[in-house]
C-alpha positions as CSV (number, residue, x, y, z in Angstrom):
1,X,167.4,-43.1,93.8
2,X,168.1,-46.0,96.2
3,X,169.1,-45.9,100.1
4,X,170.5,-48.8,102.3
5,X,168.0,-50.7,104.2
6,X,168.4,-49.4,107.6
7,X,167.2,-47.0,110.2
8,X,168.7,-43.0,110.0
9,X,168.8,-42.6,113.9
10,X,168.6,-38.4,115.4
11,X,166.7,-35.6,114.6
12,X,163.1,-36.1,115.8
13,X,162.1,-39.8,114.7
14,X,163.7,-42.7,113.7
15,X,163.6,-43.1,109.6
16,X,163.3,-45.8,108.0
17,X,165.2,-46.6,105.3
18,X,165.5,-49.4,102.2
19,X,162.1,-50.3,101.9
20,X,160.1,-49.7,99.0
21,X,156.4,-47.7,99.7
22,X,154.0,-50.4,100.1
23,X,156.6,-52.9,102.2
24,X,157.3,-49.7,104.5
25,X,153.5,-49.0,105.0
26,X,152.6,-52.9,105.1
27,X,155.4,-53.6,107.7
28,X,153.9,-51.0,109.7
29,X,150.3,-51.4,109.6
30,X,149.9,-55.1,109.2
31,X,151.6,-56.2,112.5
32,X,149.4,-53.4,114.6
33,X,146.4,-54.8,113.1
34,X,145.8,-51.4,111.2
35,X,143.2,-52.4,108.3
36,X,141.7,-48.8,107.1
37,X,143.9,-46.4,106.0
38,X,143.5,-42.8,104.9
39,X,146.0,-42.1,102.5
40,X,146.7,-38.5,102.3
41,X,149.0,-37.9,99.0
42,X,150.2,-35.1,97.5
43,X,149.9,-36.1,93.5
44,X,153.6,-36.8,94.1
45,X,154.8,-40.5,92.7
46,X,151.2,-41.2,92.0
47,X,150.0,-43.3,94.4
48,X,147.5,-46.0,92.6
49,X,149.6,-48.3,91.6
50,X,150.2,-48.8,95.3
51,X,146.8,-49.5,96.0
52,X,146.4,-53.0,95.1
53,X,149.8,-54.1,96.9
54,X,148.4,-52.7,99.7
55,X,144.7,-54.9,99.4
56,X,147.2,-57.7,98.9
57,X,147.7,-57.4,102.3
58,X,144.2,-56.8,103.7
59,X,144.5,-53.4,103.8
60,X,141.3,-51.1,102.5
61,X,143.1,-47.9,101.5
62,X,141.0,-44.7,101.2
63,X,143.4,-42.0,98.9
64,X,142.7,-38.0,99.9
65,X,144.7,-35.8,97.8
66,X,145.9,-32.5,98.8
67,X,148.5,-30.7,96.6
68,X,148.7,-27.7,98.6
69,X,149.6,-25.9,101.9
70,X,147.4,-26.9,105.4
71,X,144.8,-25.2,106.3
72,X,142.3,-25.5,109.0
73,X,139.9,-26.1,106.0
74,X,142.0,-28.8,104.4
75,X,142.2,-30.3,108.2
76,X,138.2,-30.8,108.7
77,X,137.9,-31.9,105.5
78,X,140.8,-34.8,106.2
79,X,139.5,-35.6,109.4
80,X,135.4,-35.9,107.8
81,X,137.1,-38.3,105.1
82,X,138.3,-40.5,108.0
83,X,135.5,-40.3,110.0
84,X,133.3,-41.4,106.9
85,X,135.4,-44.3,105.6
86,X,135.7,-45.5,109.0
87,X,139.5,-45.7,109.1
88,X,142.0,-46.7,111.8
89,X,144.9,-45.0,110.9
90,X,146.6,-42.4,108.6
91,X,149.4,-42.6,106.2
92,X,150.7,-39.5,104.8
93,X,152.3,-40.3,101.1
94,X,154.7,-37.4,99.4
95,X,156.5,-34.2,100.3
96,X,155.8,-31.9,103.0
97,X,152.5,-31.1,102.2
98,X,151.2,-34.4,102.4
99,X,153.1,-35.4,105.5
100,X,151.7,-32.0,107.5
101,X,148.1,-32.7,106.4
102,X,148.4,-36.7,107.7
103,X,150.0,-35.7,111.1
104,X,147.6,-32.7,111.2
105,X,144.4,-35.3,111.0
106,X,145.8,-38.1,112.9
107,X,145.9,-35.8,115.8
108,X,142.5,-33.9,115.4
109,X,140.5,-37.5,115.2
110,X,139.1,-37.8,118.2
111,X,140.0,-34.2,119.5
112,X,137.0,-32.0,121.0
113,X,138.8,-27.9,121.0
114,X,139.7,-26.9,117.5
115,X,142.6,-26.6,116.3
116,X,143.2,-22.5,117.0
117,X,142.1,-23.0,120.6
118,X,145.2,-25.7,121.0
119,X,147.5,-23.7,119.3
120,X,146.9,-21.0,122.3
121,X,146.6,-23.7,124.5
122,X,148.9,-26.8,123.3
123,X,148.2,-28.7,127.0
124,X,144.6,-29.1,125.8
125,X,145.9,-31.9,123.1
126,X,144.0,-35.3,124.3
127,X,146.9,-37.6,123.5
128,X,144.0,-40.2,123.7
129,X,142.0,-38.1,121.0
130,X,144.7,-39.3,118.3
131,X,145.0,-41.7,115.2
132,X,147.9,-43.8,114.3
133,X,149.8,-42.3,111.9
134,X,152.8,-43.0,109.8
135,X,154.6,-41.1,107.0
136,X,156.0,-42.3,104.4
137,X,158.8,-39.4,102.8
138,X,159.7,-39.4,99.1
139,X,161.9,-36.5,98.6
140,X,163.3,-34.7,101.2
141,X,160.6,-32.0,102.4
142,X,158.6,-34.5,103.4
143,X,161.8,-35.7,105.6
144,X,162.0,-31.8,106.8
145,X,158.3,-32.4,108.0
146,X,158.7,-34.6,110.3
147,X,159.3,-32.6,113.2
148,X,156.4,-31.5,115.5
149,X,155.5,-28.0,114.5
150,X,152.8,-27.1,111.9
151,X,151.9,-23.7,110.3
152,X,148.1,-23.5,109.5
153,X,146.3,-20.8,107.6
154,X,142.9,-20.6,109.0
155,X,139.2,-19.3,107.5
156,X,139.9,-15.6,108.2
157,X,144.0,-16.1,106.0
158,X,145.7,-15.9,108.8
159,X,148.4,-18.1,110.2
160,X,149.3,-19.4,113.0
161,X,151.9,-22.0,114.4
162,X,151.0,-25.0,116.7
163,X,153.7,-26.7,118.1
164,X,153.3,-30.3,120.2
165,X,155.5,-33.6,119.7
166,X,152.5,-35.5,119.4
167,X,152.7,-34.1,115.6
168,X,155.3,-36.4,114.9
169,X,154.3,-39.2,112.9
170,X,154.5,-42.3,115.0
171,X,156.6,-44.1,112.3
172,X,158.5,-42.5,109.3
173,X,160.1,-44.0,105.8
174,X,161.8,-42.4,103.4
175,X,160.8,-44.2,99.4
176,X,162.3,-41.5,97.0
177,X,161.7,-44.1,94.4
178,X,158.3,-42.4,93.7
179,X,159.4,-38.9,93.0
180,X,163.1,-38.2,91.0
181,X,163.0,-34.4,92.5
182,X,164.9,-34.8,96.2
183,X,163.6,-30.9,96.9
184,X,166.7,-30.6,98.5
185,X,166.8,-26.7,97.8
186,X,163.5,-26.0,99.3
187,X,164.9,-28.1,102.5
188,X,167.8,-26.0,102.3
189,X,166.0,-22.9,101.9
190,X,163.9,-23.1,104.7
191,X,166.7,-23.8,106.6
192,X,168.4,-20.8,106.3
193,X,165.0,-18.6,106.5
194,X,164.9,-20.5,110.4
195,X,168.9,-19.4,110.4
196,X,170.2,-22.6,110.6
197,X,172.7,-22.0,107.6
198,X,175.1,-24.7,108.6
199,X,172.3,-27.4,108.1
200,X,171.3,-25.8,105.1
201,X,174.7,-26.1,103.2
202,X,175.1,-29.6,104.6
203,X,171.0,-30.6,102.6
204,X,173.1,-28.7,99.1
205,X,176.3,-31.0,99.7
206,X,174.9,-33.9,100.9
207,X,175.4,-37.2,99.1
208,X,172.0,-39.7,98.3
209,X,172.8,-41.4,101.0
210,X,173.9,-39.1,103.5
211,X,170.7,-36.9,102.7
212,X,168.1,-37.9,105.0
213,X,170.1,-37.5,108.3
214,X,170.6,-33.8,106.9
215,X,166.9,-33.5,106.4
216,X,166.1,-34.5,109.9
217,X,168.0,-32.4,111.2
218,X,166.1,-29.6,109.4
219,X,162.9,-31.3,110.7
220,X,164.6,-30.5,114.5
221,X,165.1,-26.9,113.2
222,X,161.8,-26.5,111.9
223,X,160.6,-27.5,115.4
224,X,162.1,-25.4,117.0
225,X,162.0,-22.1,114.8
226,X,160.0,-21.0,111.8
227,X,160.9,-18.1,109.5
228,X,159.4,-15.4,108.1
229,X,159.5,-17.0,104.6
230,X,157.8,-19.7,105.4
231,X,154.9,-17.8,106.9
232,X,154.5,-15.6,103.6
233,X,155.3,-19.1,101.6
234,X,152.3,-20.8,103.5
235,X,150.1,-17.4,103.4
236,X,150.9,-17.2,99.1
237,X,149.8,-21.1,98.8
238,X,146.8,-20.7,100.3
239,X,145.4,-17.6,100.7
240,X,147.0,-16.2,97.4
241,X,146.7,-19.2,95.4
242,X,150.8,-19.1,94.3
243,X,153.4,-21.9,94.5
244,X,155.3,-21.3,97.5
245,X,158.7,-21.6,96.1
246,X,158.6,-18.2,94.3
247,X,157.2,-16.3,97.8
248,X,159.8,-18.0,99.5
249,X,162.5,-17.7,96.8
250,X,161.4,-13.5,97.4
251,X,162.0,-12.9,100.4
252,X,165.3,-14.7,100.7
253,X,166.0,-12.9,97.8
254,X,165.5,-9.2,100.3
255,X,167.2,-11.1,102.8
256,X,170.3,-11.2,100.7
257,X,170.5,-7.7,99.8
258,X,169.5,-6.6,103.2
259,X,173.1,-5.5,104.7
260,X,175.2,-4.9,101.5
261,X,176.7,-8.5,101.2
262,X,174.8,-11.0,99.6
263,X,175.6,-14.8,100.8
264,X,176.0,-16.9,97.9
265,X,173.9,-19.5,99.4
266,X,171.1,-17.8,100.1
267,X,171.3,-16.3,96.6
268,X,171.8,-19.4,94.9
269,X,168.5,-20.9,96.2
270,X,166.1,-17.6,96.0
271,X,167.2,-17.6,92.3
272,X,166.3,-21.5,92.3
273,X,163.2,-20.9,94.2
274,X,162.1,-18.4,91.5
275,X,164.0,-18.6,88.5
276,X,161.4,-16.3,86.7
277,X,161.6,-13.4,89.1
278,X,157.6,-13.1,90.0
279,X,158.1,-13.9,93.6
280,X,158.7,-10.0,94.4
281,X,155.3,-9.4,92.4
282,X,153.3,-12.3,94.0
283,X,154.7,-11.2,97.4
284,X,153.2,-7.5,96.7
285,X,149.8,-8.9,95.8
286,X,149.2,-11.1,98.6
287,X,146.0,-10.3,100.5
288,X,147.3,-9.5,104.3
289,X,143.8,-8.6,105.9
290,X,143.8,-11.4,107.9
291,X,147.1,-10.2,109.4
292,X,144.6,-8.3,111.6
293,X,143.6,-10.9,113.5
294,X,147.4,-11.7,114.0
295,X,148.0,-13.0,117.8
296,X,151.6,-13.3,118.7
297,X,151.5,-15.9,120.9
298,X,150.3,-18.1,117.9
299,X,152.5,-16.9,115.6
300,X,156.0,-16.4,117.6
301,X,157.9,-15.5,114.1
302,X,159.0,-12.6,113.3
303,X,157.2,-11.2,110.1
304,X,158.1,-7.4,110.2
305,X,160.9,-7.1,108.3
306,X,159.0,-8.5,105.3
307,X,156.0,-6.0,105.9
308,X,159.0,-3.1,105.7
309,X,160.3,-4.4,102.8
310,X,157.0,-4.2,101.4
311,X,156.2,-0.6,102.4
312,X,153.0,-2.7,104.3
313,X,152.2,-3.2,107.9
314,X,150.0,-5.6,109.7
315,X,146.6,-4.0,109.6
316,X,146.2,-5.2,113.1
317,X,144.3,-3.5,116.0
318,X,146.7,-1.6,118.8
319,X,146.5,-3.7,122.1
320,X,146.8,-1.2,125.0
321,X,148.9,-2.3,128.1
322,X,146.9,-4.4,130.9
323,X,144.3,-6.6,131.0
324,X,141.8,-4.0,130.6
325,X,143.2,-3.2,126.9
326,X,143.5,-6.9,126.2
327,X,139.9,-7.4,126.9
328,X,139.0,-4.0,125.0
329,X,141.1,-5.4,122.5
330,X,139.3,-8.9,122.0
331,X,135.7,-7.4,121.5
332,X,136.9,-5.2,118.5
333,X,137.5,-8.5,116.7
């Protein structure tokens, strides 16, 4: 899959297009005198054959791998790894997982308040306290990514959403020549679970080259508005242990059959998301507790329709009106 060298302009950053992996990272790092670079990679395009292009250069590359959805655990352990090896930067190498986990670190380097306290209180994010970061898309989640909103999963399984622009990568690329699968129906999928349905069937009809401009404008989207499927696709990936295509394939599934008609987008990607039909199953057997310590102001997405469909609800305290209740509230936690 090749691109024309150029720059895809709109959305939330500038993309760079044309260049193969190691030129895009090399043309980036080299001429900000970048020299240690964690490399955060999803498995995707494998990235050690990479590694000695980028020594060519002078660059000492450190790889992290991280196949699966962030977590505040996945973050400390990033941000320890660059820390240790002493690096200068971040480069985030894959899909969406990949590019979430390298914007993630690169802004919790040097910060001091963890990363809960700044989704409650996104002021509080030093803009000095960050690392250099680039990332470096090959298929189009990662493109979708790009935007400055991240959904975590923290130690007690339950999520939260922190939103800031100085999540954006400072530097983007898209390289699909590492990975053949363009994931352009989970980009269009969680498009449509955010409601923007137009962008979704412009991702399905886009042409190769025409792609990532559709993507980033997903990414601006995704800033902007989360769905409840992505919340129960991030919660199966990491506290149930499931691929989150099948969660999320689920509940667009119910989404579809939820006012008689079904649209035959929407239907089209659930059955692509799970072909096999185990989504509904996975969704049932996903442990919730940590929906109990559920604080809608960090997680401003609406999840209840999914708990209906479920016959569940969020085993959650009641919060009684006032600031007395709020405080009574807290010290049941």
């Amino acid at each position: 899959m090749t691109v024309e060298a150029g720059i895809v302009w709109g959305g939330v950053v500038a993309l760079r297009t044309g260049l193969q992996a190691d030129a895009a990272v090399r043309a980036w790092a080299v001429p900000r005198s970048l020299r240690r670079l964690l490399l955060v990679h999803d498995g995707a395009g494998r990235p050690e054959p990479l590694i000695p292009l980028f020594e060519a250069a002078g660059l000492a590359v450190f790889p992290l791998a991280h196949p699966g959805g962030a977590s505040v655990g996945a973050v400390a352990e990033a941000v320890g790894a660059y820390h240790f090896d002493q690096c200068d930067a971040v480069v985030g190498l894959g899909g969406d997982a990949a590019v979430e986990l390298a914007t993630l670190t690169a802004r919790m380097a040097g910060q001091r308040r963890p990363l809960a306290d700044l989704a409650m209180e996104p002021a509080a994010l030093d803009p000095l306290g960050t690392a250099p970061c680039m990332a470096v898309a090959t298929d189009l989640s990662g493109v979708a990514a790009l935007g400055g909103a991240r959904l975590l999963i923290d130690d007690r399984g339950c999520p939260f959403l922190i939103r800031d622009p100085l999540l954006r990568p400072d530097a983007a690329a898209w390289c699909p020549e590492l990975e053949p699968d363009d994931r352009r129906r989970w980009v269009a999928a969680l498009s449509l679970d955010a409601g923007n349905s137009l962008a979704a069937e412009r991702v399905m009809s886009a042409s190769v080259a025409a792609a990532p401009a559709e993507a980033l404008e997903v990414a601006a989207t995704l800033e902007r508005r989360l769905g409840p499927g992505r919340v129960f696709a991030a919660l199966g990936e990491v506290s149930g242990e499931r691929p989150p295509g099948p969660t999320l394939g689920a509940v667009l599934m119910a989404a579809s059959g939820a006012g008689g008609t079904a649209d035959p987008l929407l239907s089209l990607l659930s059955k692509a998301l799970d072909p096999t039909g185990d989504g509904r199953a996975g969704l049932d057997a996903l442990p919730l507790d940590g929906l109990a310590h559920l604080d809608p102001a960090t997680l401003p997405v609406d999840i209840s329709g999914v708990l209906v469909m479920l016959g569940r609800d969020i085993p959650a305290r009641r919060r009684r009106g006032g600031r007395g209740g709020a405080a009574r509230g807290r010290r049941t936690e």
